[in-house]
N, C-alpha and C positions, 0 to 999 in steps of 0.2 A: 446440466441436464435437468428436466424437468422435475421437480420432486413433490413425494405426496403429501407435504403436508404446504406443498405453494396456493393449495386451495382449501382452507379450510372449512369445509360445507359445513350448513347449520345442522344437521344431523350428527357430525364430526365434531363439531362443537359442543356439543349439549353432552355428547360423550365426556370430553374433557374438559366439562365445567362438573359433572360430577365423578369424575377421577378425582379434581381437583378437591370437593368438599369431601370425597374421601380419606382424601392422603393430605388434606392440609394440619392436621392436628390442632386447629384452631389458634395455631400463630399466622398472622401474617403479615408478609416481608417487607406489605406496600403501603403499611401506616402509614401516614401523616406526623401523626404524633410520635415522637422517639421514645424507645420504650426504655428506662434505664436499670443498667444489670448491673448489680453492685456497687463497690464501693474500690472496685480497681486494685491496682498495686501498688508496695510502696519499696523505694531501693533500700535495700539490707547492706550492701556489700557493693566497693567497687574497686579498682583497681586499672593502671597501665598494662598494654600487653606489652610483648617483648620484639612485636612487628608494625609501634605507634601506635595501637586502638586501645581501644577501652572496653574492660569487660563489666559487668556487673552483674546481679542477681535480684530480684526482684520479686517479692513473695505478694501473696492474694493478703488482701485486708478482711473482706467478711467471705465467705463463702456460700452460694445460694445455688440453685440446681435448675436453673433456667436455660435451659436448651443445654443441660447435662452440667457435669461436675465443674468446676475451674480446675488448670491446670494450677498447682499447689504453690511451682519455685519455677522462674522463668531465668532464664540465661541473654542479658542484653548486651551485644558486640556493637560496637560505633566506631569506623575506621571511614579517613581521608584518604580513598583510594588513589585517586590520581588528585591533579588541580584543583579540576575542578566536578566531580563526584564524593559524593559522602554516600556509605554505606549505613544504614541502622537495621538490624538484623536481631528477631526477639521470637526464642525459642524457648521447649521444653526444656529446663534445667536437667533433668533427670535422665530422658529418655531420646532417642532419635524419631523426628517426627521427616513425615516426606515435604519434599524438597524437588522442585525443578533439578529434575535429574544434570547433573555437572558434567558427563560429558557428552548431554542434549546442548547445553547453554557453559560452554566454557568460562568459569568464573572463578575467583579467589577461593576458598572453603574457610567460613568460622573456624574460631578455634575449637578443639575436641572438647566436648560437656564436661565440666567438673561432677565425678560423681559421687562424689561426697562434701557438702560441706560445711567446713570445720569451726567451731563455734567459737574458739580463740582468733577468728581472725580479724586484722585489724578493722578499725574505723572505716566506713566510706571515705575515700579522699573528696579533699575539701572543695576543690575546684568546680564548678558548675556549668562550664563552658568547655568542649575544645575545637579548636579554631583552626580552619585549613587555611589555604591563601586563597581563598575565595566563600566559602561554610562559614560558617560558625554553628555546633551543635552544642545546645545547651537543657539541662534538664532542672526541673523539680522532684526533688526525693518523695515526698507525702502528700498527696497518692500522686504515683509516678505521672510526668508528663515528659515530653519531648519536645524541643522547638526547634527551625533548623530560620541564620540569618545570612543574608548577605555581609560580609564582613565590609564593603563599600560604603556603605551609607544603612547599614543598620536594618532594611527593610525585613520581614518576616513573613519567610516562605511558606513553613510549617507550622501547626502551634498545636499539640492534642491535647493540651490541659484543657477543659469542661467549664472551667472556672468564668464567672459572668457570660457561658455562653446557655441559651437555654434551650437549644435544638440538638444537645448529645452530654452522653453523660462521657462515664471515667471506658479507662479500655478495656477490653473481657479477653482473655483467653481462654478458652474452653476447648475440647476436643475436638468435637464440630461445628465450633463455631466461635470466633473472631471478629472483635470490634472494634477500631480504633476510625478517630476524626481529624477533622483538623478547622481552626476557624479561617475566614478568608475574608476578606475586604473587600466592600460591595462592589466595586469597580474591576475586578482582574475579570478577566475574558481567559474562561478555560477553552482547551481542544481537546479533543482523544478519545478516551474510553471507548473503543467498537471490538466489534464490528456491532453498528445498527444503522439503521436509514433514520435521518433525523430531520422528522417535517419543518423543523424551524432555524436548518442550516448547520452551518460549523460550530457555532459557538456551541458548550454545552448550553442548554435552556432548564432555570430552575425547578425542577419537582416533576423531569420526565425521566423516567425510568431506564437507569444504567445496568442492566446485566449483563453480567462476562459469564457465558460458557456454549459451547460449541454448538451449535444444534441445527438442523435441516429445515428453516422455517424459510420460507422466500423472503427475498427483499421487499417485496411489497408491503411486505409487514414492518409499519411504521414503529421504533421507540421499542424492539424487539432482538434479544440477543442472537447474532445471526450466525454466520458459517465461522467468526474466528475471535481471537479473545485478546483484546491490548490492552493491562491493565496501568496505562498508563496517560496521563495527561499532562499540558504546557501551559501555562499560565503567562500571560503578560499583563502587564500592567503599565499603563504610563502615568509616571510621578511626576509633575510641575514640566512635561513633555519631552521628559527623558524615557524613552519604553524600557523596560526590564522583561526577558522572559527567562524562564526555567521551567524544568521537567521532574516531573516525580512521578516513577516506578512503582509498583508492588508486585513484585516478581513472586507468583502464585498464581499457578493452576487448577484452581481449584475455582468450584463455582461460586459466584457474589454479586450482589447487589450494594451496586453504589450510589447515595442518595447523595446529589448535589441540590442546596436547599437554597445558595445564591451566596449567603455567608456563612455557609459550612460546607466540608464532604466530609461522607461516612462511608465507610466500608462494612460489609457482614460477609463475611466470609465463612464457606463450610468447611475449612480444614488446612492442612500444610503451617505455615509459620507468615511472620510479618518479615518481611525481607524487603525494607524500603532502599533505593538509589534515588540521589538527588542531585538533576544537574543545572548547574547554574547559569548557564547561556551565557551573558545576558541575553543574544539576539537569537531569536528564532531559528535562523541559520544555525548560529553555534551550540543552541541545544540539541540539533539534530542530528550534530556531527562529533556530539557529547554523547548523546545516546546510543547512535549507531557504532561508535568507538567501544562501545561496552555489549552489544546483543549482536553485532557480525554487519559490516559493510552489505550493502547490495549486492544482487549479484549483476555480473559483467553479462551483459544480455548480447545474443549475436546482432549483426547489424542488420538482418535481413526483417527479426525479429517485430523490430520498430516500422516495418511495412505492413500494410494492410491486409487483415486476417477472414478470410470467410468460412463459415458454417452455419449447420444445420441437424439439427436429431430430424431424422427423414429424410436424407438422400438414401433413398431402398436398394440401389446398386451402385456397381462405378460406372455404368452410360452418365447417371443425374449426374455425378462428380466431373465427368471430362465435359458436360456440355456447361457446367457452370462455368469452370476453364474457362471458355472457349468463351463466351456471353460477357464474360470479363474483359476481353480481349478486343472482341468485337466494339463495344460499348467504349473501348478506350479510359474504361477506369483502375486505377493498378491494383496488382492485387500479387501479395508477396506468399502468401500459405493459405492454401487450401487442407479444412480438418476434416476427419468424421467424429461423429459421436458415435452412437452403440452400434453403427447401421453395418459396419465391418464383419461385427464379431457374429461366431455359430451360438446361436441361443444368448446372447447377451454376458458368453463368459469370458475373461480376460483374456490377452495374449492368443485370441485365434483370429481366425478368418471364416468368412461363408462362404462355404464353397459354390454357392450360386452364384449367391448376389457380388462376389467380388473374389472371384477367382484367380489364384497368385500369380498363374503365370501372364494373365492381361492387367493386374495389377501391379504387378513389378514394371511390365513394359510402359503402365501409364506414367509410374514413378522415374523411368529411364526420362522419360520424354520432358515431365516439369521439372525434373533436375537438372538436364539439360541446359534451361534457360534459365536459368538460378531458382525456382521456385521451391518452396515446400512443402513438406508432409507431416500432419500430427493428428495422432488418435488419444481418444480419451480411452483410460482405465482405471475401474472403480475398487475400491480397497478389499469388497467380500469375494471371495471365492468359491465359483459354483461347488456346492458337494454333488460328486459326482464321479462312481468308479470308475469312469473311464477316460476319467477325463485326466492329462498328464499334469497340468498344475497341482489341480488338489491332490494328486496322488502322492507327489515332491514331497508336496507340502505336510502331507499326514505325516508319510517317513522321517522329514527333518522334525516333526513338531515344532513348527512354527504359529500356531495359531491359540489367541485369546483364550481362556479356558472358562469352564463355570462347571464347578462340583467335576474337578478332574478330568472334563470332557470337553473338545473344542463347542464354545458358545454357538451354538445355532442360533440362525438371524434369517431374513429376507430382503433379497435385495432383486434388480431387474434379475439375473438368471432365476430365480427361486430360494430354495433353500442355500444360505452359505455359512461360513467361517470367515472370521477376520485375522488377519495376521498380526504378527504382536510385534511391529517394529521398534520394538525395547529390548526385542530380542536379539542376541549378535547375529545369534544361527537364521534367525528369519531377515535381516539385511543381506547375510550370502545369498538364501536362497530366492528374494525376490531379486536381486542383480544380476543372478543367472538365467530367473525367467525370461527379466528384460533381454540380455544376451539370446537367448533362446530367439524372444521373439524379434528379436531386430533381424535377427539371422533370415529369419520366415520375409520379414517387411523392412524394410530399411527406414525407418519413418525419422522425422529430425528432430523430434522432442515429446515430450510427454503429458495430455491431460491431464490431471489426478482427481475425480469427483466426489464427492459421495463423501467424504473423508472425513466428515465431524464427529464418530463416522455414521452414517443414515441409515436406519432401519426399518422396514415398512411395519414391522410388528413391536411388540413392546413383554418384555418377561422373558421367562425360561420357556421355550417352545421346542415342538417337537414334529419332525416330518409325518402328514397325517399315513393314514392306511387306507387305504382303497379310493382315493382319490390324489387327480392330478392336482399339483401345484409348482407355479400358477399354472391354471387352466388353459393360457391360451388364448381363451376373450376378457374382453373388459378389460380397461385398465388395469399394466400391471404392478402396480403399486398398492391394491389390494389386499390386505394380509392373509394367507391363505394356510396360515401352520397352525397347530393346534398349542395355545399358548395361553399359561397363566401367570395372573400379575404375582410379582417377588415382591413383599413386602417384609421377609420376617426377618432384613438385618437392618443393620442404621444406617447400612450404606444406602440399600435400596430406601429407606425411610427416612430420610435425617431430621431431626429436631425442629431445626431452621429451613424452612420453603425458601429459596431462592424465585424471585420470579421468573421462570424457564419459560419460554418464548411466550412470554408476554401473559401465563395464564396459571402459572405457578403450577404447571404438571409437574409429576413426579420427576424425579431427575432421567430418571432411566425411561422414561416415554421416548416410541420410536430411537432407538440407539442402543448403543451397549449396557445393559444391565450393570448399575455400577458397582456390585457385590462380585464380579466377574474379575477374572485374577490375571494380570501378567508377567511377564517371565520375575523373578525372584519376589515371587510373594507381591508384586504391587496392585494393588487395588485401581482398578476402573472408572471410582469413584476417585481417585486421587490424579491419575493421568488423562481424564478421561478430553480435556482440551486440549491436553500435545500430540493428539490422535495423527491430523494432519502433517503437522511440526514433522513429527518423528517418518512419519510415509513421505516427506519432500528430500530430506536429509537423506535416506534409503536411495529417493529413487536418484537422486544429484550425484550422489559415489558410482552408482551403478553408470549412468550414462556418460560420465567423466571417464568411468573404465572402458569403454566400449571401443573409443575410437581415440579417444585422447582431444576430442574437441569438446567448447563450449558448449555444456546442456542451456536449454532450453525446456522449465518446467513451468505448468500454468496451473495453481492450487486453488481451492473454492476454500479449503479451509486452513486457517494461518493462526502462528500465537508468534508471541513478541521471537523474533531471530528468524523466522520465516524469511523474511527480504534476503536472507542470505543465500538462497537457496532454489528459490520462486518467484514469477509474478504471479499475479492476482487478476480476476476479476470477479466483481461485485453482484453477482450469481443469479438466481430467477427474478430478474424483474421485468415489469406490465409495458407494454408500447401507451404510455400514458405520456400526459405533457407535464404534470407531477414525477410522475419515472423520471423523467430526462432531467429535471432539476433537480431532483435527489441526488442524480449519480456525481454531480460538478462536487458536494460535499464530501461524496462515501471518496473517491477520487483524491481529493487533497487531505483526507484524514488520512489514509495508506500512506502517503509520502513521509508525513510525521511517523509514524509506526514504522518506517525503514523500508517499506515494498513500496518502490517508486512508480515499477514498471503492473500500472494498475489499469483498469477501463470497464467501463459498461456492456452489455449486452445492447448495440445499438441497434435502433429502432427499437428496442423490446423485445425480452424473451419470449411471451404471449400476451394476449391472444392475436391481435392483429393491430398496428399503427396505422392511423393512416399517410394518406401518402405526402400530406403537408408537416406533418411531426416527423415521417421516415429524412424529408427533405431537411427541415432545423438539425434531425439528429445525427444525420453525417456532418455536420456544421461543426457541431460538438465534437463527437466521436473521433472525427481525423483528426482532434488537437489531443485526445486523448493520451497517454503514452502506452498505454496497448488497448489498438484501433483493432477492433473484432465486432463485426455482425452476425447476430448467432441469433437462430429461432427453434420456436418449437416445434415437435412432431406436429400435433394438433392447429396450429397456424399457416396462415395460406401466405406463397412463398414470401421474402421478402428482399432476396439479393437488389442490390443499388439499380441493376439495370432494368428491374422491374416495372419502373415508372419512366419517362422520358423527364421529367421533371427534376427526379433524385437523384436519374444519372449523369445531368448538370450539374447538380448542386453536388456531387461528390465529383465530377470531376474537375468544378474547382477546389474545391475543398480538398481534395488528398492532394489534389495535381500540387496545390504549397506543401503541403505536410509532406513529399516526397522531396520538393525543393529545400526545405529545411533537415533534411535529413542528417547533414553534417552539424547541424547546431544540436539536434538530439541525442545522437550519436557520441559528442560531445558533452550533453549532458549526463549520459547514461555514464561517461567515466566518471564525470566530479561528483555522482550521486554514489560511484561503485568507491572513488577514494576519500569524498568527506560526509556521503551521508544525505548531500544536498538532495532534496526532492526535484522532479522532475516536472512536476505540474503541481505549484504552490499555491494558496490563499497569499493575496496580494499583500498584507500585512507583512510574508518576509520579505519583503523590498522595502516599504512602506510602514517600519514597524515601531515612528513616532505617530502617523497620522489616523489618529482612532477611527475617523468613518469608515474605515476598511475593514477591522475588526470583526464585523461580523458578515462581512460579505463573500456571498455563498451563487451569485449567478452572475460571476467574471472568474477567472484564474489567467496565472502567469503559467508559460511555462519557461524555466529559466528563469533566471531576475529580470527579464524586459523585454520578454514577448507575451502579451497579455489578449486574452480572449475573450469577445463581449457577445456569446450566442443568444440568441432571440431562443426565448424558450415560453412565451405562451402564443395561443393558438389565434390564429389573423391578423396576428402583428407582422408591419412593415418596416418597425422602426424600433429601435434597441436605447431602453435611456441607460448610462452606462455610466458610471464615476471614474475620473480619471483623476489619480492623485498628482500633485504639484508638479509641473515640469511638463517639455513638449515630447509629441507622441507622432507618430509618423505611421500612416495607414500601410501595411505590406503589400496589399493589395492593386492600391495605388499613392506611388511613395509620395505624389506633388501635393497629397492630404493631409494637411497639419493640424493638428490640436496644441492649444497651447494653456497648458490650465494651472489655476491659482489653486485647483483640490477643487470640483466641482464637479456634477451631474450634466453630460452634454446628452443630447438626443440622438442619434447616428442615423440612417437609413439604409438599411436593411431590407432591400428587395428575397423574394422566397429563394435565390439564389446563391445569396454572398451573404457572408460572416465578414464580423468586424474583429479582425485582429489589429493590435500596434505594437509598434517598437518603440522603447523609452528613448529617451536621452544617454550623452556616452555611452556609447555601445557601439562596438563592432560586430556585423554576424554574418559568419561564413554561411552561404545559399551556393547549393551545383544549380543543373538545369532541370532537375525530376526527369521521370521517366516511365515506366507502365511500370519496372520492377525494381526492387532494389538495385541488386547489382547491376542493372544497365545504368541509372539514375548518380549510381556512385563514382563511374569513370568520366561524368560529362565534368563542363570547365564549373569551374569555381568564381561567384563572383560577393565582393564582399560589400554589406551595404555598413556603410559608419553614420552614427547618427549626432549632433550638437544639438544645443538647445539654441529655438529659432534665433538666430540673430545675433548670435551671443556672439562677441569679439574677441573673447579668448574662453576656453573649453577644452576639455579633452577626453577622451572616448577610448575604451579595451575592448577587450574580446579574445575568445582562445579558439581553438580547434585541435581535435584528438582523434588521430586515424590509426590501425590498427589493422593486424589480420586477425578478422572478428571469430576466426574457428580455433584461434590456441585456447586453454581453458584459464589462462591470466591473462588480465585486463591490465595490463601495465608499461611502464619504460622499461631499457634497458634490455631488451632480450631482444633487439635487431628487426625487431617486427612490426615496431612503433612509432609515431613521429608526434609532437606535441609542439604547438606554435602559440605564443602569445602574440598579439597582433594589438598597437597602439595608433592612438592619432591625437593631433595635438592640433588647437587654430589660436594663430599666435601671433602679433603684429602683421596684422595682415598677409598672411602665409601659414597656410597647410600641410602639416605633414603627417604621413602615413608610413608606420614599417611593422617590420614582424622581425621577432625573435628566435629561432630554430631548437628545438633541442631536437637531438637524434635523426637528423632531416635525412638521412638515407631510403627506409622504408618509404615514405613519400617518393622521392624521385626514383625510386625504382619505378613506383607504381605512375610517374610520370602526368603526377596532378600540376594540372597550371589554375593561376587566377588569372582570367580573360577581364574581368571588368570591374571595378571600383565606383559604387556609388558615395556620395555624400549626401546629407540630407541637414539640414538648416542653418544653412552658411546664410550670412548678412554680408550683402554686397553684390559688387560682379567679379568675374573672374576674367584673370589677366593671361589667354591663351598662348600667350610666348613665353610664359616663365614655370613650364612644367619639367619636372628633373626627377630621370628615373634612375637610381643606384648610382647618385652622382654626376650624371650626362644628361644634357639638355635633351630635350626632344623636339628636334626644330619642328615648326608649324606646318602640316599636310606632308612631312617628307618622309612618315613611315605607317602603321596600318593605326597606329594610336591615335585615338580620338577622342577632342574634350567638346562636352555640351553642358548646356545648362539650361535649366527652366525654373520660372518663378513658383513655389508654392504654393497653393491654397489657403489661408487658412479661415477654421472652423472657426467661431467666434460664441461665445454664450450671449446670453439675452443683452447683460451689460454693456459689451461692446467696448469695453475695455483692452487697449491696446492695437487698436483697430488699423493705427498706421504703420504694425510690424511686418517687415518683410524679409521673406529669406527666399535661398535659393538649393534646388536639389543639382549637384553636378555630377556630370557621369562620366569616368575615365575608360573606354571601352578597348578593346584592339590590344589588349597587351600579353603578355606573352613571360609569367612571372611562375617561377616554380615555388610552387609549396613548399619545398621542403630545404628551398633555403632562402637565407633573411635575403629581405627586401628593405628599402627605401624611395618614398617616392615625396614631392614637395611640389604645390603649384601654388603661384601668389595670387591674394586677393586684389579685385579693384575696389575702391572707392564705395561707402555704400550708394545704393541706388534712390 
């Protein structure tokens, strides 16, 4: 939804340039120059624990009061959790400091603080190393540092000794405020750190501004901490053209500025503890399936899910909702779930209905009707809750006391209803009572999943405010994003003030601007200032129990605001942003950053959330969009309409465009389980396929999805033609498969009519394609047909591929429960002879559901083909004597300017007419002729 600070007006501004020279204290965060605090720590004391780690203590060398006292005696834990994870974990010695709540983030627990310690005790031990089968963590005692290695070849992940570096000093603990570095090697291409829009692509870019913490600014707002907080990144590097990647964590909720300077990162953080994990990949894949192994798998998303989403803030009744229906239909473009935004609710408060504009008993019938034909239904609901006596939510809600507090009172805020309360999903008692709201309200709407907005969490006012007297608020006109409560700024504790400015959306406002006051308390004393980015985290977990309870089927939740473990729970999308030809290229990065961060199931606001795209970027941006892996067109109230069938042009160009992304729906579907059981992203930067050949590295306007379906959209304006890199090895147009590329790792040019997108398929690969359809579920009963692909010409070769079916409404995504069927599918070209089969497991679920493969394509056979010697599951298949049919046609191929290789030729073959069940193995063989 729209929010008020997606516009910063220069009135608006000027405001909060002098908040900011208010509340800055004359530190600030966004030096250039590193400011050095002390003289760090040095190890006293260490020792083996009794569960293989290592503990030690670690006292302050000088003491100095720069941005407050140093914590005096720190407690450092270093455990090889698994293979290939190391833990380094460095707390108060003394006292319990906060901590990502454990069972927010199910993890190990340090050992319990020593709270005394005893002056006889031995020496440090002498060792300086301990070594995983994969780590190696090694330290310096005076002044402390840490370095963490690959134990293969020695390489150096981490390193915070300060020592000949001149861009960071030694490490600070302080109360509110924490400093540790590390040096880095001019060459490693880092990823991560978001949520922000990053004008200069994926890679991080040296000395633009990393801050983590949760906050309501648009995406528009470039190099800006945005709705969710990942404090983690992946580094690759290729050594003598071997690539190496790994991951490193700092698992801390708390807000910070991370300065990557090209050969260092630093961290400043305001509070919590250093709690580093480090995984060692090598490959980009396997860091992600290292990571997600430690912060929660994806979640199992239904299958209707992955079909194409429309909304809008501004359909005013449900007449607009069933004629958009209907215009969809007409138009012949699919469309899997129709949403609303606020346009449902009485007064914009949660869990109701208006009784005008969408009255239940014609809204229930509407919902009989699109349920009917598989479709769906989802409302947004934002986290404040109207105050309002008569209203049944908040009344629950007062009884249970479930809601934020501030000076023993629930925190008053404003949000679209007006005055509210937020609830404190830290709380147990406030997870019952919002699962029974949802109960409640499903009971009223039967909807299929749940929005959640506003959740960073957003507040149109900023301080301790109070409901005015003798006026309405909001009034009713003008925008209501407007603050309208009688409210002064909190400055008189450290929470609301802290030491250290973090740069907060981009302008170093106070922390507590627009949002929850961080001196505000929740349930057992935690501080708002400490939780205040698990806001969302903790509201997705709430609402994922609740909806799993309802009915016993897969939820389906869609978060604006996300911290590390979110993918478990949620998808995503990348929240207010502009119908700009910049928007559209922004979102291919924000998109493959979520995949690393474990939320696979991510996507844009296509066409743009405001103000209005035109209608040749509307057309590029379904191009985009339906490769997305959550495809949703969503606009604003204030914007003139934008559904696909608005233009005759875009409803072309989306209805090729989805018309594949429905054809491929089993390859996603597919995907969506290898991302739910190893982590794999679902739409990746070409680098995890590709992650020796460096020109990919930083490229930010192509993605895979999968390992080897790769998309090349035209993303500036009058272009007819896409120059597009394609790394080593041949490529096979999906569009039109007789299209071949064949490339040494080069820049081809493509043509790209306003119509078509360039999508291709790699080399070895098989990929299960049905026939699409307007809707999911009709799309998923059509025949199956599989295209395998070789590299052109090759004379031996071989190609995989899987496929993962499922009844997508159990709440487990998995084997073994009779509802599953999972198929490896091979091919091999081998002394001139082909062959193709599939491997079953669990093939029952399948042939209930009675899936066949009707057709087999190949794509860059060298030669001709010998139409008498085709043999299916061992039986010839005499020539014309049953519906099977073999053809073939010579390929195309693309050629670069060189003209290199110019006399290669291959051939596409297609086995059509067959009659082969999914859901159990196959074998099929046809022999080659002669090349041509």
């Amino acid at each position: 939804m729209f929010s008020p600070s997606s516009l910063l007006s220069l009135s608006s501004l000027y405001v909060v340039l002098v908040l900011v020279s208010c509340f800055n204290g004359g530190h600030s965060s966004s030096s250039s120059v590193p400011t050095r605090i002390g003289k760090g720590y040095r190890l006293i004391f260490a020792e083996e624990t009794t569960d293989g780690g290592f503990i030690g203590h670690l006292q302050v060398k000088q003491k100095n009061h720069i941005y407050g006292p140093d914590v005096p005696l720190l407690q450092l834990y270093v455990k090889h959790e698994t293979e290939d994870r190391l833990r380094v974990h460095i707390t108060d010695a003394e006292k319990q400091r906060w901590e990502v709540p454990y069972n927010l983030l199910p993890r190990d627990q340090p050992p319990a603080l020593k709270q005394t310690i005893g002056r006889s005790r031995k020496n440090p031990i002498t060792v300086s190393e301990i070594a995983g089968s994969e780590l190696i963590f090694s330290y310096t005692a005076d002044p402390f540092s840490f370095a963490v290695k690959r134990k293969s070849n020695g390489q150096i992940l981490f390193n915070s000794s300060s020592y000949g570096s001149d861009s960071f000093g030694e490490m600070v603990f302080k109360d509110q405020y924490l400093e540790i570095s590390t040096q880095l090697p001019k060459d490693a291409s880092l990823y991560g750190l978001g949520e922000n829009t990053q004008p200069h692509g994926i890679k991080l870019y040296p000395n633009d501004p990393y801050t983590l913490y949760t906050t309501d600014v648009s995406a528009i707002n470039l190099n800006t901490d945005l709705y969710g907080s990942h404090p983690v990144y992946m580094d690759l590097r290729n050594v003598g053209g071997e690539p190496y990647a790994h991951a490193v964590l700092l698992l801390n909720s708390n807000g910070m500025d991370v300065f990557y300077r090209g050969n260092s990162l630093t961290y400043k953080v305001i509070g919590g503890v250093f709690d580093f994990y480090f995984f060692s990949g090598p490959t980009p894949l396997g860091v992600v399936d290292q990571y997600t192994s430690f912060i929660g798998r994806p979640a199992p998303m239904p299958y209707w899910s992955l079909g194409f989403h429309q909304c809008r803030w501004g359909y005013h009744n449900l007449s607009v909702v069933e004629d958009v229906v209907e215009n969809y239909r007409k138009a012949q473009i699919p469309l899997d779930v129709i949403w609303n935004d606020d346009d449902h609710m009485d007064g914009h408060k949660d869990f109701t209905l208006n009784p005008v504009n969408y009255p239940r008993p014609k809204l229930l019938a509407f919902l009989d009707k699109i349920h009917s034909i598989g479709m769906k239904y989802i409302v947004i609901i934002d986290p404040g809750i109207g105050v309002n006596s008569s209203y049944g939510v908040y009344q629950r809600g007062i009884a249970n006391d479930v809601f934020i507090k501030y000076d023993g009172e629930p925190y008053l805020a404003q949000v679209w209803p007006g005055a509210v309360n937020f609830p404190d999903f830290l709380n147990p008692k406030t997870v019952s009572w919002w699962g029974d709201e949802i109960r409640r309200f499903h009971e009223l709407v039967p909807v299929d999943g749940l929005w959640i907005d506003m959740n960073e969490a957003s507040n149109f006012c900023s301080g301790k405010c109070t409901i005015p007297k003798g006026k309405i608020c909001p009034s009713g006109t003008g925008p209501g994003w407007i603050c309208c409560l009688d409210c002064k700024n909190i400055t008189k504790t450290r929470w609301d003030d802290p030491p250290y400015k973090i740069n907060a959306s981009g302008l170093q406002v106070p922390i507590g601007f627009k949002t929850i006051a961080t001196s505000a308390v929740h349930y057992n004393g935690v501080l708002e200032y400490d939780a205040h980015s698990l806001y969302g985290f903790s509201q997705a977990i709430a609402t994922h129990k609740a909806l799993q309870g309802l009915e016993g089927k897969r939820p389906f939740i869609l978060s604006r605001s996300t911290y590390v473990g979110s993918g478990r729970y949620a998808a995503h999308w990348t929240g207010d942003n502009k119908g700009t030809w910049e928007d559209l290229k922004y979102s291919i990065t924000t998109v493959m950053n979520f995949g690393i961060f474990g939320v696979p199931m991510v996507g844009a606001d296509i066409c743009g959330f405001y103000p209005a795209p035109t209608e040749e970027l509307c057309n590029r941006w379904i191009e985009v969009g339906a490769f997305y892996p959550f495809s949703r067109d969503h606009a604003n109230y204030y914007s003139p309409r934008q559904e696909l069938y608005q233009w005759e042009s875009v409803t072309k160009s989306a209805q090729n465009a989805l018309g594949m992304r429905y054809k491929l729906l089993p390859y996603l579907y597919t995907l969506n389980y290898m991302a739910h059981t190893s982590g794999a992203p679902i739409a990746r930067p070409l680098f995890f396929s590709f992650p020796a050949y460096e020109e990919c590295y930083g490229l930010s306007t192509q993605f895979l999805l999968g390992s080897s379906l790769m998309v090349s959209p035209v993303l500036e304006q009058g272009k007819t033609s896409v120059k597009a890199l394609f790394p080593p090895g041949s490529w096979y147009s999906v569009f039109d498969m007789t299209q071949t590329i064949v490339s040494k790792g080069q820049y081809f040019t493509l043509d790209a009519p306003l119509n078509v997108v360039n999508v291709h398929l790699y080399q070895n690969t098989i990929l299960p394609m049905q026939q699409g359809g307007m809707i999911s579920k009709e799309a998923r009963m059509t025949p199956f047909t599989l295209i395998v692909t070789f590299p052109a010409g090759a004379s031996e070769a071989q190609a995989k591929g899987n496929l993962y079916l499922d009844n997508d409404e159990l709440p487990e995504m998995k084997l073994g429960n009779g509802y599953s069927t999972y198929v490896d599918l091979y091919a091999t070209v081998k002394e001139g002879s082909v062959k193709i089969w599939s491997e079953v497991q669990e093939g029952k679920f399948a042939l209930d559901q009675g899936w066949k493969i009707e057709k087999v394509t190949v794509l860059g056979l060298g030669g001709s083909v010998d139409t008498s010697g085709l043999e299916i599951n061992g039986s010839p298949v005499p020539n014309g004597a049953s519906n099977v049919e073999l053809s073939s046609v010579e390929q195309i191929h693309l050629q670069d300017d060189d003209e290199e290789g110019q006399g290669k030729k291959s051939l596409m073959v297609q086995i059509s007419g067959l009659n082969l069940y999914v859901g159990k193995n196959f074998d099929m063989s046809m022999k080659m002729g002669t090349q041509g």
